[in-house]
C-alpha positions, 0 to 999 in steps of 0.5 A, a space after each residue: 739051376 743046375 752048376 758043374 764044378 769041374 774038379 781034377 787032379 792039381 786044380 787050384 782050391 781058390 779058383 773052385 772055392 771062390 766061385 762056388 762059395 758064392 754062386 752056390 747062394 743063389 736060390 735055385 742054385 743045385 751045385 756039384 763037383 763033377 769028375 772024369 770019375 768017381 774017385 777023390 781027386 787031390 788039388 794043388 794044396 793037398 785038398 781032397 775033393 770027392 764028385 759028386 758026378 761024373 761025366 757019365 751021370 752029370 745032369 745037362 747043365 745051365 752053368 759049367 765052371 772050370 777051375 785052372 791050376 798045375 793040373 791043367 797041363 794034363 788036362 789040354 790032352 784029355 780028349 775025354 774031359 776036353 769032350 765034355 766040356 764041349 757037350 755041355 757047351 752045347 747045354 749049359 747057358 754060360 760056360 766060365 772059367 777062372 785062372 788057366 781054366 780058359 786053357 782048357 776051354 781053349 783047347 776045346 775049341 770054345 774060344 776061337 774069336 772070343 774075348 777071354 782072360 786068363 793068369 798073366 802067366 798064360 796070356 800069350 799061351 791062350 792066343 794060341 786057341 784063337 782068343 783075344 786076349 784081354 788083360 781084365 780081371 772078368 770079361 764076359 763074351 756072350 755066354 763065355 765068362 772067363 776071370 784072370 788069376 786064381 781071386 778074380 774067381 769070386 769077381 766073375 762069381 758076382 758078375 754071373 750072379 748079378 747077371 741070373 739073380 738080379 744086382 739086390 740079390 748079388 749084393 746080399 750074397 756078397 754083404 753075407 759073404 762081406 766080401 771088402 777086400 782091403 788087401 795090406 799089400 800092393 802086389 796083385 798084379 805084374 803092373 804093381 808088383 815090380 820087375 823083381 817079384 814078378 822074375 822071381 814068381 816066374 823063376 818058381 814057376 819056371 818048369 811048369 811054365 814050359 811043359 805047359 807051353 809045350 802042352 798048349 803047342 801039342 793041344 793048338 795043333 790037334 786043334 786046327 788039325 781036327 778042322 781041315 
């Protein structure tokens, strides 16, 4: 069973470790990262990540996992990232996402129609591909699973798991991992956090924001463009 991890420039370390960490324990599971090309990407935290495959040698895969972060705003205008992805859509059993990788699912034109999730940061933006967007931390939509922000990976991961190997063995995965979160804060999502933090993350995220935003437009466009 063949998993693709896609990695690049600026994605986010948790929404590739957390799902990796737990589909990789699957058995039959073969896990790689797969890149553009060969060389060593950096992720948002400074974590250097070498593929495993690229694009030109990836085996066909049964699961296609792409990771979000700050480097998704380069990613919405790769049309040869944003082809793979579509190939392998073709193949793969499930096509996943965690965080803003949905963007770049949306931008390949994989979520017209489709239920999916995103950050509560991107939500609006991922309309824009066409998706109905819901507020849930996994929403499974056929073979398109997408998770919300960056620790819902390791929910989606569980879901997928339970859904190929069975509820006993997803269980084991997860007692082995002892995944019982009990976080000491209240914070985790806009709801709870309050108007304040939620202004405040905002302001720190401010640029990127709207050069994503504007990345989205241009990428919603080529689109709806490329279908008349």
């Amino acid at each position: 069973m063949h998993i693709g991890f896609l990695v690049f420039d600026g994605l986010t370390n948790l929404d590739l470790a957390g799902p990796y960490e737990v589909l990789a324990r699957i058995p039959g599971a073969r896990p790689f990262l797969v890149g553009k090309t060969a060389t060593p990407v950096r992720s948002n935290l400074g974590f250097i990540l070498t593929p495993d495959k690229t694009f030109e040698n990836a085996p066909p895969l049964d699961i296609l996992v792409v990771p979000g972060g700050s480097g998704v705003n380069d990613l919405l205008d790769d049309q040869e990232t944003l082809s793979y992805i579509e190939k392998s859509s073709h193949e793969a059993k499930y096509v996943t996402s965690v965080c803003t990788g949905s963007l770049i699912l949306g931008a390949a034109g994989l979520l017209k129609g489709r239920r999916a999730t995103t950050h509560w940061m991107a939500r609006d933006l991922l309309i824009s591909f066409g998706a109905e967007v819901l507020p849930d931390r996994v929403v499974v939509d056929g073979r398109i699973i997408t998770g919300g922000g960056v620790t819902s990976g390791i929910d989606f991961a569980f879901e997928l798991a339970r859904r190929i190997a069975g509820r006993e063995i997803a269980e084991q995965i997860q007692l082995t991992l002892e995944y019982n979160p009990k976080p000491p804060l209240d914070a985790g999502s806009p709801e709870r956090a309050g108007e304040g933090i939620v202004m405040d993350v905002r302001a720190c995220s401010r640029q990127m924001l709207h050069e994503r935003r504007l990345a989205v437009i241009k990428a919603a466009n080529r689109l709806y463009a490329n279908e008349s």
